[in-house]
C-alpha positions as CSV (number, residue, x, y, z in Angstrom):
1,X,9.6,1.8,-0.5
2,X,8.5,-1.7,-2.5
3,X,4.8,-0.6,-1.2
4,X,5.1,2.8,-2.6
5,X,6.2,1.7,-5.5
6,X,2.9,-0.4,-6.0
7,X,1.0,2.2,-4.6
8,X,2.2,4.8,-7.7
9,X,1.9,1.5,-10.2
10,X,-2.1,1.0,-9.3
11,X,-2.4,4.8,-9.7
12,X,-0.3,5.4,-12.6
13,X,-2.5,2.1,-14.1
14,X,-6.2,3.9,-12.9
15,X,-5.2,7.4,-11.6
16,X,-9.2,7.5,-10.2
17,X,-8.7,4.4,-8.6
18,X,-12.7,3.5,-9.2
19,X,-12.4,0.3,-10.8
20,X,-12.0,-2.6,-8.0
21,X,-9.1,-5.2,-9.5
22,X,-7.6,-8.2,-7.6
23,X,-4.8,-5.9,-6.8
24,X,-6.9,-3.9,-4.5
25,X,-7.0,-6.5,-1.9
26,X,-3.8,-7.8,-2.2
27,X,-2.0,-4.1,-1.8
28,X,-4.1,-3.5,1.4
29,X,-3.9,-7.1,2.9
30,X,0.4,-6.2,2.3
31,X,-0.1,-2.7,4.2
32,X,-1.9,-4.3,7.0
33,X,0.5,-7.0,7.7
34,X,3.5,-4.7,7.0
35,X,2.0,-1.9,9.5
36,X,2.0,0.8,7.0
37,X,-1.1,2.1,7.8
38,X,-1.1,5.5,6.3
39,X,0.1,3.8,2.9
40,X,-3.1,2.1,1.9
41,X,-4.9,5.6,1.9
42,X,-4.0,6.5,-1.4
43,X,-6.0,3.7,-2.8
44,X,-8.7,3.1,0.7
45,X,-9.4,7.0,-0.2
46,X,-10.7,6.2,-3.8
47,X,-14.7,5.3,-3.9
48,X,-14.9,2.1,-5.8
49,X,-18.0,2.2,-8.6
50,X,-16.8,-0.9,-10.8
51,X,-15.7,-4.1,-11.3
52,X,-13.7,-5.6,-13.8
53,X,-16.6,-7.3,-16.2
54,X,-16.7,-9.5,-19.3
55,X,-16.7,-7.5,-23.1
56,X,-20.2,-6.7,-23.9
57,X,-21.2,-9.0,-27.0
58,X,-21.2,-7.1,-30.4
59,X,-19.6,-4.1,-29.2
60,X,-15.6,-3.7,-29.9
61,X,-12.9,-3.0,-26.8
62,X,-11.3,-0.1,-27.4
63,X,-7.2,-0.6,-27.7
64,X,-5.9,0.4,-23.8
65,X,-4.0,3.2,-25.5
66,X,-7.2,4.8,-26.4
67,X,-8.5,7.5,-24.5
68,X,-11.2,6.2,-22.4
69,X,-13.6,8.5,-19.9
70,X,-13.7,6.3,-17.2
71,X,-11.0,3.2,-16.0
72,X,-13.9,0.7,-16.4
73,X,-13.9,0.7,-19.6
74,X,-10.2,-0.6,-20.4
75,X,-10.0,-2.9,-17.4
76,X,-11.8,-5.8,-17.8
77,X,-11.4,-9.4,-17.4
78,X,-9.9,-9.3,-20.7
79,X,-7.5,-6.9,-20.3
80,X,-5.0,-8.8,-17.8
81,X,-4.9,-6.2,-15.5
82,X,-6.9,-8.3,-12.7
83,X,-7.6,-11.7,-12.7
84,X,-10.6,-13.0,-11.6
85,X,-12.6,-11.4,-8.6
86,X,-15.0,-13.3,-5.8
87,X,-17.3,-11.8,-3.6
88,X,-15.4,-12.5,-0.9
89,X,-12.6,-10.5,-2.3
90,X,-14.5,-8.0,-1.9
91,X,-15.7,-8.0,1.4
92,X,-12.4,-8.7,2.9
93,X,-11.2,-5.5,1.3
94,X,-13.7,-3.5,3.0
95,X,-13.2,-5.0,6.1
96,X,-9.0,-5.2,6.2
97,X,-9.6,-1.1,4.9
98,X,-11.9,-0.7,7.8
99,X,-9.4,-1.9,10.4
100,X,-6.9,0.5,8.8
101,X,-9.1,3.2,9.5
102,X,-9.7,2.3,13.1
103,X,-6.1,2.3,13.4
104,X,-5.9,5.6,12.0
105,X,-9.0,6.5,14.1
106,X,-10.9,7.6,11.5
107,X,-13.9,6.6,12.5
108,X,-16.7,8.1,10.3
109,X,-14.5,6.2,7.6
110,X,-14.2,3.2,9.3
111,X,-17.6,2.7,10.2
112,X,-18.5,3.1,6.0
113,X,-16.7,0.3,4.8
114,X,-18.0,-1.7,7.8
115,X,-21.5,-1.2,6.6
116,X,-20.6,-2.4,2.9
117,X,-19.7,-5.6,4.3
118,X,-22.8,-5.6,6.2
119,X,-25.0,-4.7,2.9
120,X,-23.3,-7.0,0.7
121,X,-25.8,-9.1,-1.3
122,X,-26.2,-12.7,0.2
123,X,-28.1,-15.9,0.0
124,X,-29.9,-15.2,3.0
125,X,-26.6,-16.5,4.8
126,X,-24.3,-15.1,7.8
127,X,-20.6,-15.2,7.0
128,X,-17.8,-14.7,9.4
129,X,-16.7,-11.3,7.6
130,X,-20.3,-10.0,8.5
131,X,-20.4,-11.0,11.5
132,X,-16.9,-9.8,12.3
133,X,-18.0,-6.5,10.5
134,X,-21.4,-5.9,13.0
135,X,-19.2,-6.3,16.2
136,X,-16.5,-3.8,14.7
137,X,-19.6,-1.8,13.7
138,X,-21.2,-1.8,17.1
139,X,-18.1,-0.1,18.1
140,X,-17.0,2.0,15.9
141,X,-20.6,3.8,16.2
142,X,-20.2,4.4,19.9
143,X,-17.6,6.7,19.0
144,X,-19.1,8.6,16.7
145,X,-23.1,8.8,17.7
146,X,-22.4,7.5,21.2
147,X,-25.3,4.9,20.7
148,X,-25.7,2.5,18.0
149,X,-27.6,4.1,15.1
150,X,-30.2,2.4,12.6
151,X,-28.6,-0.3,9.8
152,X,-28.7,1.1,6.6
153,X,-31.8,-0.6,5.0
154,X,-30.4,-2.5,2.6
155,X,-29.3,-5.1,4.9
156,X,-30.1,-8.5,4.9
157,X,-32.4,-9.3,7.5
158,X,-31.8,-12.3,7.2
159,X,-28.6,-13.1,7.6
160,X,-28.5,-10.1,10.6
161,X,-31.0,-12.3,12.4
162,X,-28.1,-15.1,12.5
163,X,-25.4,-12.7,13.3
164,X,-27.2,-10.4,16.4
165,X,-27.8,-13.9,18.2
166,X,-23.7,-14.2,18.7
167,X,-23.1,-10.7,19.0
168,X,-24.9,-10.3,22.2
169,X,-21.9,-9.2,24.6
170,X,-21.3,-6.6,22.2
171,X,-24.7,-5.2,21.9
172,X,-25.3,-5.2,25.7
173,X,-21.8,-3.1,26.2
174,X,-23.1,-0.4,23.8
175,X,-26.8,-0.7,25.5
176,X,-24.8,0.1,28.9
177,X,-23.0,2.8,27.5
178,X,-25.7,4.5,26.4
179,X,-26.9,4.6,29.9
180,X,-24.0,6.7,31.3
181,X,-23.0,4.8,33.7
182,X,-19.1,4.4,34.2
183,X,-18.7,1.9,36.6
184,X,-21.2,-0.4,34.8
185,X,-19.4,0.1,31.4
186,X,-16.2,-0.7,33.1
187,X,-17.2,-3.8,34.7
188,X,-18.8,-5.1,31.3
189,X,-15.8,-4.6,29.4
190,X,-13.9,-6.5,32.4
191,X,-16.1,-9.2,32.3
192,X,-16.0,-9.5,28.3
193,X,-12.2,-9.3,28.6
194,X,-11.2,-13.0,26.8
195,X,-14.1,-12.0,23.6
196,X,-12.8,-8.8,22.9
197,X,-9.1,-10.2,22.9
198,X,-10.2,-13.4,20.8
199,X,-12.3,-11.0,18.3
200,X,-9.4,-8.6,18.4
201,X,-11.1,-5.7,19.5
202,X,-9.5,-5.1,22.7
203,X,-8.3,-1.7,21.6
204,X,-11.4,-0.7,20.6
205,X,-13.3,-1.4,23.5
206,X,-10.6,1.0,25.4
207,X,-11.0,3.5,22.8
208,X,-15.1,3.3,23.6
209,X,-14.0,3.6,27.1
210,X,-12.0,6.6,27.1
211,X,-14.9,8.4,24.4
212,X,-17.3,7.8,27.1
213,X,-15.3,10.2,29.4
214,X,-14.7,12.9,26.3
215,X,-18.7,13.0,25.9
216,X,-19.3,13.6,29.0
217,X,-17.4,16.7,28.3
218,X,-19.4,17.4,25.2
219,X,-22.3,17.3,26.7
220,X,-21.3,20.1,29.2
221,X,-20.9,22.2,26.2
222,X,-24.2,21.7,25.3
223,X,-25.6,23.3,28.8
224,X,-22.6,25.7,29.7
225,X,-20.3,28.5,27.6
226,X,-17.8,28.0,30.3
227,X,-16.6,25.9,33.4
228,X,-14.5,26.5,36.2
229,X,-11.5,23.2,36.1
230,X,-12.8,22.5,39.6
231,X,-16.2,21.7,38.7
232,X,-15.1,19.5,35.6
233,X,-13.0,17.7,37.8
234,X,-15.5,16.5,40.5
235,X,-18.0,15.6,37.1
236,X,-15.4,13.6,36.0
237,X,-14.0,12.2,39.1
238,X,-10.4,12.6,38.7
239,X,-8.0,15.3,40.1
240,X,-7.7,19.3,38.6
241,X,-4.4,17.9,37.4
242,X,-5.3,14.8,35.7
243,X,-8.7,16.6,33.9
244,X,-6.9,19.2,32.6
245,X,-4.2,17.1,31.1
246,X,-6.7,15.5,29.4
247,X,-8.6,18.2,28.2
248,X,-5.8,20.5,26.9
249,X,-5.2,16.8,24.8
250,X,-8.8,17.0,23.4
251,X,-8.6,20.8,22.5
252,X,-4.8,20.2,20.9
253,X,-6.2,17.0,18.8
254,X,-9.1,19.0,18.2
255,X,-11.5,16.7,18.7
256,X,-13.3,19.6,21.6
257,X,-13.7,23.1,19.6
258,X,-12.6,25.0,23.5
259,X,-9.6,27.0,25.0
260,X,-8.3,26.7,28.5
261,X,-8.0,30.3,30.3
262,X,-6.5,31.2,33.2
263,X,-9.0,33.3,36.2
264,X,-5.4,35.0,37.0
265,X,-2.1,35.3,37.0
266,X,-0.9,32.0,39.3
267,X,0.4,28.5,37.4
268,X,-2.4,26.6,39.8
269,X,-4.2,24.5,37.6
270,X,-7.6,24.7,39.4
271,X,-7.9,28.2,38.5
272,X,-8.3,27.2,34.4
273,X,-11.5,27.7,33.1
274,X,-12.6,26.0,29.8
275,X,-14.4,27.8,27.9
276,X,-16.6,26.2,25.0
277,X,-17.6,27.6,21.5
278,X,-20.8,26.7,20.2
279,X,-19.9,26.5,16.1
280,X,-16.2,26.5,13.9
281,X,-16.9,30.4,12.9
282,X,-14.8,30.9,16.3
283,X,-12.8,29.2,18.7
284,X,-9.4,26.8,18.0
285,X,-11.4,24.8,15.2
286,X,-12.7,27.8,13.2
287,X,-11.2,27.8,9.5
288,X,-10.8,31.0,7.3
289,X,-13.0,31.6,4.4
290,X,-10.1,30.4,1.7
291,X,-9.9,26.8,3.8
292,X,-13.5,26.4,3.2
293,X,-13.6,27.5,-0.1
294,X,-10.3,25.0,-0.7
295,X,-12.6,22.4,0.5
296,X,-15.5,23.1,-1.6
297,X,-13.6,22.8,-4.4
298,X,-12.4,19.3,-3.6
299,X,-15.5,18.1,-2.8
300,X,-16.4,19.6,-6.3
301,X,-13.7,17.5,-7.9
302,X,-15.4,14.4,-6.4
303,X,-19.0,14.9,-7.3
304,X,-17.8,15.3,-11.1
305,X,-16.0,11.9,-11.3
306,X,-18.7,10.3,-9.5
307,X,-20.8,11.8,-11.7
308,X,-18.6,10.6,-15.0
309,X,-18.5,7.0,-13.2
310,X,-22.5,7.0,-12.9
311,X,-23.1,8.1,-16.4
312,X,-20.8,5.4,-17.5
313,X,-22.9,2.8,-15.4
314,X,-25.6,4.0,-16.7
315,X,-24.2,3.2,-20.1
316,X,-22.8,0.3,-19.9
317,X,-26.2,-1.4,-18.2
318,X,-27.9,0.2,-21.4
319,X,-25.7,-2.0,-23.4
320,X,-27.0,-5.2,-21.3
321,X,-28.6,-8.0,-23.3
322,X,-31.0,-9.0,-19.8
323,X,-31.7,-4.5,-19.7
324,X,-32.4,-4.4,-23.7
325,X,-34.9,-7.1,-23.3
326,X,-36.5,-5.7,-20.1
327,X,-36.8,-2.4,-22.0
328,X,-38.4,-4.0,-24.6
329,X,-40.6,-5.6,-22.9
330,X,-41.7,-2.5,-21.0
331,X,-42.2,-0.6,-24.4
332,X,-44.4,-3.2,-25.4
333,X,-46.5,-3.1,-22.4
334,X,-46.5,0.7,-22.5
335,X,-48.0,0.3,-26.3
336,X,-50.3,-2.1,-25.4
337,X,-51.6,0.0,-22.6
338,X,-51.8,3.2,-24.5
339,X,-53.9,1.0,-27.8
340,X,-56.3,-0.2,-25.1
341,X,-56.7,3.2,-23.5
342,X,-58.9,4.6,-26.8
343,X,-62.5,3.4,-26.4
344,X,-63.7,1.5,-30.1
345,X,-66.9,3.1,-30.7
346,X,-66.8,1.7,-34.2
347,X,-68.9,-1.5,-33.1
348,X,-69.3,-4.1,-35.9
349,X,-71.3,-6.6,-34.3
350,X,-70.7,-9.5,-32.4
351,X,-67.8,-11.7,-33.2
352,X,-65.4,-14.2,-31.7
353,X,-65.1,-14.1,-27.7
354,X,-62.5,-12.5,-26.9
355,X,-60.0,-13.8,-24.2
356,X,-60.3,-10.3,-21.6
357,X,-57.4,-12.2,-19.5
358,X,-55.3,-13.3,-22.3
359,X,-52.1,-10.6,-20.9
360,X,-52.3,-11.7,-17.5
361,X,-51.1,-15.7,-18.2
């Protein structure tokens, strides 16, 4: 109830939950440590787009009972509704959020916030949130792509140069699971056993484990519409029973978009056939036209108040004494250039040299 309660306070405070305050880390650092997982969603849900800043000299804060477009505008260092922010603080925020969402297992989440650890700006260092961010990463993209897929480009190359030397055990496990071999990937994440349990990843690494034998399922669907149990069974390597206790779990959790028929009348599970659908217009996962319309509209919803946060960006950096005077500065240039563009043809003799190379000192 007490985390509730300042869940509903940050909300009732910024109902869009854009503006990162020192609150933000604290409330998910007390979810994490209390176990209430599904708790920090409320706030881990909300895209952050600002950051508590200093009052812009010569223009006048608005009173916080004004009515204000966008939550950046009333909370500001000034304000006292966050005291002061490191960068740190915010990379530890992503991070705790992205272990909450691994314990959710959602993944696709999970593996976002790892990669704005991973992007953070940096002196050309390697901290120990990054690197613990790129071994979490490694993971978490096995279970998505299966492999691990390109770094977003705004990495430092830097610093990812210091952090891949140390991360070796966890880049060779995902180069051996993108081989397909079992056995191998087994006896690598034996071997690794005392890293993944001092990095606290052991959980992980099973999860990567038990993805590798749901893909191998996928992948059927890719060649077949349907298979006899038997036949999944020997691909798998485990009994009729056993696979189809584990696929009637994939197809109920719907992470598999099949059904699981019966050839005839008799309770023997051998004679189930899975049978696979190739899109969500049909099969288990297929949704009606009002649930995708439903979702269309909340998706909506959040492309307008990203859209009021970037216009307010946009704004606020117009406002900026270090923008006004590059924009000045890039008028002038854009004068100077347009003057010199006109040829003279009015020649009045010869005159004083003129320094040609005067604009580039």
């Amino acid at each position: 109830m007490p985390i509730q309660l300042i869940c509903a306070g940050m909300l009732r405070m910024d109902p869009s939950g854009a503006t990162f305050t020192s609150t933000h880390f604290l409330y998910v650092q007390l979810c994490l440590e209390a176990r209430a997982l599904e708790e920090a969603l409320p706030i881990l849900d909300k895209p952050i787009v600002g950051f508590p800043s200093q009052a812009i000299k010569g223009i006048e804060e608005q009173p916080l009972c004004a009515e204000h477009q966008v939550s950046s505008a009333y909370i500001t260092l000034n304000s006292g509704l966050s005291s002061a922010i490191s960068a740190e603080d915010v990379h530890e925020y992503y991070l705790l959020g992205a272990i909450i969402y691994i314990g959710l297992r959602q993944w696709r989440k999970a593996l976002t916030f790892l990669e704005h650890v991973l992007v953070a700006p940096t002196q050309n260092t390697a901290t120990g949130l990054m690197l613990e961010a790129y071994r979490k990463w490694l993971l978490v993209a096995l279970l998505i792509e299966g492999k691990s897929p390109s770094l977003p480009r705004d990495v430092n190359q830097e610093a990812l140069r210091k952090i891949k030397p140390a991360s070796k055990a966890y880049e060779a496990f995902a180069d051996i699971y993108k081989s397909g071999n079992l056995l191998r990937l087994q006896a690598e994440a034996d071997a690794g056993q005392g890293l993944w349990q001092d990095d606290g990843n052991v959980g992980l690494v099973r999860q990567v484990l038990r993805h590798f034998t749901e893909s191998q399922v996928i992948n059927l669907s890719k060649t077949y519409v349907a298979l006899p149990m038997l036949d999944i069974a020997q691909h798998l390597g485990e009994t009729p029973e056993v696979t189809a206790q584990y696929l009637g779990f994939l197809v109920t959790s719907g992470q598999l978009n099949a059904s699981l028929e019966r050839k005839s009348t008799t309770s023997d599970t051998s004679s189930q056939i899975l049978r696979f659908y190739s899109d969500r217009s049909s099969g288990p996962l297929a949704q009606s036209e009002q649930q995708l319309h439903a979702a269309l509209v909340i998706q909506k919803q959040r492309i307008l108040e990203l859209a009021d946060q970037l216009k307010d960006g946009d704004r606020r950096l117009s406002l900026n004494q270090d923008y006004l005077e590059y924009a000045k500065t890039r008028r002038e240039r854009k004068e100077q250039a347009r003057d010199g563009g006109a040829m003279d043809l009015d020649w009045a003799g010869p005159g004083e040299d003129e320094d040609m190379m005067g604009d580039l000192k």
